[in-house]
Structure formats: structure tokens, C-alpha cells
C-alpha positions in Angstrom: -33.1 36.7 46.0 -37.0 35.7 46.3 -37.3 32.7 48.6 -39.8 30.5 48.7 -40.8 28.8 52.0 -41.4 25.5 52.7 -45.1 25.2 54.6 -45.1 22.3 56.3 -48.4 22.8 57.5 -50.3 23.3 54.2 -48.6 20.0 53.5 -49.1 18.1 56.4 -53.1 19.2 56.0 -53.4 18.0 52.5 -51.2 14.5 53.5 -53.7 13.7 56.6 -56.6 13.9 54.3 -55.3 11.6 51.6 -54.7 9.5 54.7 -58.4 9.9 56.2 -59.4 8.8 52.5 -57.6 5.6 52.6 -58.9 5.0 56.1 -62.2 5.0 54.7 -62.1 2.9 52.0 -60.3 0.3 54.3 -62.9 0.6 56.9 -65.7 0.6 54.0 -64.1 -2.6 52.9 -64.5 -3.9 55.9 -61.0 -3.5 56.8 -59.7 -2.6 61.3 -59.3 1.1 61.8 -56.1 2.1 62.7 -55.2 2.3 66.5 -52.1 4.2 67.7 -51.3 4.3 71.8 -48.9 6.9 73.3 -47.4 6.6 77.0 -46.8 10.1 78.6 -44.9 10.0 81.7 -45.2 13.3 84.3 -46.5 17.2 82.7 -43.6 18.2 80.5 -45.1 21.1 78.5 -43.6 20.5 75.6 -44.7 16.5 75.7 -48.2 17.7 76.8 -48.6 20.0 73.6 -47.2 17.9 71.5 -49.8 14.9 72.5 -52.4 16.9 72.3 -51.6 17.4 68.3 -51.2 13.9 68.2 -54.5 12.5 69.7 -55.8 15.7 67.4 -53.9 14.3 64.2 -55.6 11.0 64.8 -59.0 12.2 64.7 -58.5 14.0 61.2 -57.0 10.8 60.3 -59.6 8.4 61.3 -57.7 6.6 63.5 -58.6 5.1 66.8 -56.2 6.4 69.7 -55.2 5.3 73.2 -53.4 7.9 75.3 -51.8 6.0 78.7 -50.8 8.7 81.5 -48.2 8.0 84.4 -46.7 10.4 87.0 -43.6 11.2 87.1 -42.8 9.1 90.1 -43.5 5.7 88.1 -41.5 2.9 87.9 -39.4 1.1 85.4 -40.9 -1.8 85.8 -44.7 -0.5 85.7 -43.6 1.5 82.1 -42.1 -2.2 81.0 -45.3 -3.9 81.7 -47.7 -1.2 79.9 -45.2 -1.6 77.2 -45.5 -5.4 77.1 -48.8 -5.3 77.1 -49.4 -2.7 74.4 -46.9 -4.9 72.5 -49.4 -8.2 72.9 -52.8 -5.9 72.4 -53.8 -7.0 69.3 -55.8 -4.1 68.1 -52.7 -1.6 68.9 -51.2 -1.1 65.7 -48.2 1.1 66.1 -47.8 3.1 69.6 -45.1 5.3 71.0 -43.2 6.2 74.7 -43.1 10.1 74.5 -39.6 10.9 75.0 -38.1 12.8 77.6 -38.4 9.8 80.5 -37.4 10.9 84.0 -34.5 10.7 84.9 -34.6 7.6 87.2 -35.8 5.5 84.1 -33.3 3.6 81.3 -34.8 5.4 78.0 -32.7 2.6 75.9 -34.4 -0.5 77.9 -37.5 1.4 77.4 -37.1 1.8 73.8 -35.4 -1.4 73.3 -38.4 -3.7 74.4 -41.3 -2.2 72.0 -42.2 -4.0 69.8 -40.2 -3.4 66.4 -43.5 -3.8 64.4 -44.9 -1.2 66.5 -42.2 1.1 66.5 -43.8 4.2 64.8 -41.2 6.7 66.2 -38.5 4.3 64.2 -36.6 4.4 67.3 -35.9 1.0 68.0 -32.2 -0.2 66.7 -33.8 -2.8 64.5 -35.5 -0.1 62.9 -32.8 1.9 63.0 -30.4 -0.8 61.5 -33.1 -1.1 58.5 -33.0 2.1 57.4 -29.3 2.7 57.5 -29.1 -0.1 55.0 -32.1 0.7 53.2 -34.6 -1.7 54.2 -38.0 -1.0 54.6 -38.7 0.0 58.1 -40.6 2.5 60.4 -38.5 6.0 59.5 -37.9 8.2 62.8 -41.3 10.7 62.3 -38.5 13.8 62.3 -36.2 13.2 59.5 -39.5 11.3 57.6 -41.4 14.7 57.7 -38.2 16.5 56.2 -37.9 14.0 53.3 -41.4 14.4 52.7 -41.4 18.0 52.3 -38.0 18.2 50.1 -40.1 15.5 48.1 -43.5 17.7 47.9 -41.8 20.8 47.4 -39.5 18.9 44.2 -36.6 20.0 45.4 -33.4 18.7 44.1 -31.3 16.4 46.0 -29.1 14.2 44.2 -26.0 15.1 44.0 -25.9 18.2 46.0 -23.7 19.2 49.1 -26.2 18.8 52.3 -24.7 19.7 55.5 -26.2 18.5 59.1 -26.3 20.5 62.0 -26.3 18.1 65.0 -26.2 14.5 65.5 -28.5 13.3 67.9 -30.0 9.7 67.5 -33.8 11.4 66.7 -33.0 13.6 64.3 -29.5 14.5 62.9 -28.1 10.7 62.6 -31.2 9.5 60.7 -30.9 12.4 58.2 -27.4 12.4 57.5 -28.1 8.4 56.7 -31.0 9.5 54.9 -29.7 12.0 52.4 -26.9 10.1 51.8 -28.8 6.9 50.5 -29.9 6.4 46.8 -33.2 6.1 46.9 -33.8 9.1 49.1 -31.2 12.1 49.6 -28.7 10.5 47.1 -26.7 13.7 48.3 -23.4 14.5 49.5 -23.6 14.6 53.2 -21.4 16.1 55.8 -22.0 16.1 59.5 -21.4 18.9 61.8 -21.6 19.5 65.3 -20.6 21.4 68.4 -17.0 20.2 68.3 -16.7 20.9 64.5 -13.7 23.1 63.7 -14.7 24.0 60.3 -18.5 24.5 61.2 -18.7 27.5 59.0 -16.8 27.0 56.1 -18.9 23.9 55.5 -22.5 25.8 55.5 -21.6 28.1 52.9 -20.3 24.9 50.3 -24.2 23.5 51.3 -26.8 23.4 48.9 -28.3 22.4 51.6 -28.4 22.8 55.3 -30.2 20.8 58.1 -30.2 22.9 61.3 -31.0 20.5 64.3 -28.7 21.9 66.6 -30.9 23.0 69.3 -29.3 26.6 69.8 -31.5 29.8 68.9 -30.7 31.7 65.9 -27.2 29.6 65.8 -26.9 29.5 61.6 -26.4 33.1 60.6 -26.7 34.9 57.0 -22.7 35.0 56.6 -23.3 31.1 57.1 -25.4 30.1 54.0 -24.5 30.5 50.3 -26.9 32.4 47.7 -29.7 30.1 46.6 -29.0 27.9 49.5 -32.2 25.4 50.7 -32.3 25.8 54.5 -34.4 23.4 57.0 -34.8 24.1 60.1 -35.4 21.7 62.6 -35.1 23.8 66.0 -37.8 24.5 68.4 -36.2 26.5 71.5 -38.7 28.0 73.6 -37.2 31.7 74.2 -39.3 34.2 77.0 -41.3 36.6 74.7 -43.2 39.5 77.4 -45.6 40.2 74.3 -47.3 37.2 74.0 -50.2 35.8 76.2 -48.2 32.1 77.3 -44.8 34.1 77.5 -42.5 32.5 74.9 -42.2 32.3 71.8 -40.9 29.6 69.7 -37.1 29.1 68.0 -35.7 28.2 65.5 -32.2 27.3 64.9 -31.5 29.8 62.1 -31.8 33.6 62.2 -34.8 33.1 59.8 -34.9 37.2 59.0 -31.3 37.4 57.7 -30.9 34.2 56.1 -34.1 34.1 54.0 -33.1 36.5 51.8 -30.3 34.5 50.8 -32.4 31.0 49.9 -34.2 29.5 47.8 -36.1 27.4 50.2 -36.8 27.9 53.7 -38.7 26.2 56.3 -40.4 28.5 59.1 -40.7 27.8 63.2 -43.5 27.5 63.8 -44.8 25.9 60.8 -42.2 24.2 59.0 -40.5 20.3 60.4 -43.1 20.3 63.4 -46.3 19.8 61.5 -44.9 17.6 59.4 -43.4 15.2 62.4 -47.0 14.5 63.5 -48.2 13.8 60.1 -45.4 11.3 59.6 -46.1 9.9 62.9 -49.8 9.3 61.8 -48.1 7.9 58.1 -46.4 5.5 60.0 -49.1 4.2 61.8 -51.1 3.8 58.6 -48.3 1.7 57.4 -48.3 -0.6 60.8 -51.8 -0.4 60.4 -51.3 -2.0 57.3 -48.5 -4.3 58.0 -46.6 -2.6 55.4 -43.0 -3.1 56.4 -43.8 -6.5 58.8 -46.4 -9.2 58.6 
């Protein structure tokens, strides 16, 4: 079967421009630029990289960004009072805690005392309690950027069987709300994780599988149905001699054996990352706007 894949970088490009557009004609009429902060504790490659596409994402958008740097050895208090004030900065529109924290830090308090408003990762549980009853709210930037591209890409979701891999907070407990709800997934939606017996069986009823398991090459071609549409949310960094920083990234689905069998299917790299960012910057353009909250 000819698939077709799911670029989520071709789509993030052409989003952030219509975005740098509207930033324009805001700023033309006289309107504040947008101004997202991020707080990154300590040198976590993967953190570092992925701030680095932010502050990167901003400039294309127009935006105005703040990037606040700690060591690894700061406090909980300290991280509470840059958050406090970031919450009472009036020209911050949205800002975000890059997540991992150390270890000797409470993520939850953390999380808990931004700012709802300014919650542009959708991770506070006021957020969280708005889009699981279909309020309008900041959407976690993840499971935003997969909506997005099943939107762009027209492909049908109402109705059909969608089965989620994983169930962490960020990503696979937002989706599975997500896809279920009427005005978005309107699907069918089962849940499965590392304790699921029937793990298998379930994948190959999907029209639709979310793979955010976190484990290399864990969905398999005997796992997927013909015609299937397959996202892949996994970004493992596995050693890789032949390339110049020694790894290669991921995915969560053995993308040369299960293509053949899809429709759709997103790549790694290429495919949910992109698109994270570019929700990320989508929903600072909303804060920006006081969209969701006056």
C-alpha cells in the first residue's frame, strides 16, 4: 500500500508564518508583541536542544523571548520566586518551566503555581480540567501539534477506533481526552500501556494509533492493520557510530516495516516534534491575545 507521510515540518513552517503575519498586523496596529519566557534548570541535552528551537521558533514568529537559566543546584524556593515574578511581569505573556526538574525539586508545586493564564505548556490542572471538559484552555503543546496535523492533513477522525500507546500526563492522557471529545477526535478511544494484557490485539482493530510509549521500535508491522494512520510520538536517543554527535533519534514504531502497511505516517525526526514547538508558539499567540482568559 502507498503511504503517505505526515511532515510535520513543512507544516509547522507554513503555520509559523501565518503566525509572523498576524504578529505584524497587530504590531502595525499598534498592538504589544508577543513575549514568551522559558526557565531551564541545569545542561540536559535534550532540554538544551529543544530551547534552542524554541528561542529559534520565536524569532520566525515575531515574538519577543526571555530565556532564564539556573544550575542544577538551585533551590525550590529561588525557581518559586522567578516563577512569581514572571507570573506578575506584565509584558510576559505566556512562559514555560522546561521539564525534567532535578530531582530535589517538587515538579507539581512548580507547575501548580504558574500562572493558569500563562500556562502555554497546558500543564497546569486548571488547564488540564478545561480541556477535559471542553473548555477553552491552553492545550498541552504535544497532543495540540498531533491534532493539528490530523486536521492539516484532513484525515478522518470521527468515528474511528484510535488506540493510545502510553499514558503519561504530557502526552498520552491529554490525547486520549482529546480524540475522544466532539469537537476534536470525536473517535473511539482506547488506552494502552505497559501493563496492558491485550496490547496487541488492540492495535490491529486501530484506525489509528498514537505511539507515545517511550520504547524504540516498540509497535511492530504484525501490530497495525492495512490502511492504518500511525503517529508517532517517540523520541529515544539510540548510540548511532555513523553519525558525527553519536546517536541517532527514535521513534516508537519500527517506521521501515510498518509504513508499508499505512495510510498515514508520521516520521522521527520530522513528524510530532516540529509541530510541538509550533504549538508552543500558537499558544503564546493566543495568551498574547488573551484568547482563552482576560
Amino acid at each position: 500500500m502507498a503511504y503517505q507521510i505526515i511532515d510535520g515540518k513543512a507544516t509547522a513552517a507554513a503555520i509559523k508564518t501565518q503566525i509572523s503575519e498576524e504578529v505584524r498586523k497587530i504590531m502595525q496596529e499598534g498592538g504589544k508583541q508577543p513575549h514568551l519566557a522559558a526557565i531551564l534548570v541545569g545542561h540536559d541535552g535534550g532540554s538544551e536542544t529543544y530551547m534552542k528551537n524554541k528561542v529559534k521558533a520565536c524569532e520566525q514568529c515575531g515574538f519577543k523571548s526571555t530565556l532564564i537559566r539556573f544550575e542544577e543546584d538551585v533551590t525550590e524556593e529561588e525557581l518559586l520566586a522567578c516563577v512569581d515574578k514572571l507570573n506578575n511581569d506584565k509584558d510576559v505573556d505566556g512562559f514555560i518551566v522546561q521539564l525534567p526538574l532535578p530531582k530535589h525539586i517538587d515538579e507539581q508545586k512548580i507547575i501548580m503555581a504558574v500562572d493558569y493564564r500563562k500556562d502555554v505548556d497546558g500543564f497546569h490542572p486548571i488547564n488540564v480540567g478545561r480541556m477535559s471538559i471542553g473548555l477553552p484552555c491552553f492545550i498541552s503543546a504535544t497532543p495540540l501539534g498531533m491534532l493539528t496535523l490530523l486536521q492539516h492533513y484532513n484525515i478522518p477522525t470521527s468515528g474511528k477506533k484510535c488506540v493510545i500507546l502510553g499514558r503519561s500526563n504530557i502526552v498520552g492522557k491529554p490525547m486520549a481526552q482529546l480524540m475522544m471529545q466532539k469537537q476534536y477526535g470525536d473517535s473511539t478511544v482506547t488506552v494502552c500501556h505497559s501493563r496492558s494484557k491485550t496490547l496487541k490485539e488492540e492495535c490491529r482493530e486501530a484506525d489509528i494509533i498514537i505511539a507515545a510509549i517511550g520504547s524504540p521500535e516498540f509497535v511492530t508491522a504484525d501490530m497495525v492493520k492495512e490502511g492504518a494512520v500511525v503517529i508517532d510520538v517517540g523520541t529515544t536517543r539510540v548510540p548511532d557510530t555513523s553519525r558525527k554527535s553519536g546517536y541517532r533519534l527514535c521513534g516508537d514504531v519500527k517506521f521501515d516495516e510498518v509504513a508499508p502497511k499505512c495510510s498515514y505516517i508520521t516520521p522521527v525526526p520530522g513528524g510530532v516534534g516540529p509541530m510541538t514547538i509550533c504549538s508552543l508558539m500558537k499558544n503564546t499567540l493566543a495568551a498574547g491575545k488573551k484568547e482563552f482568559y482576560k
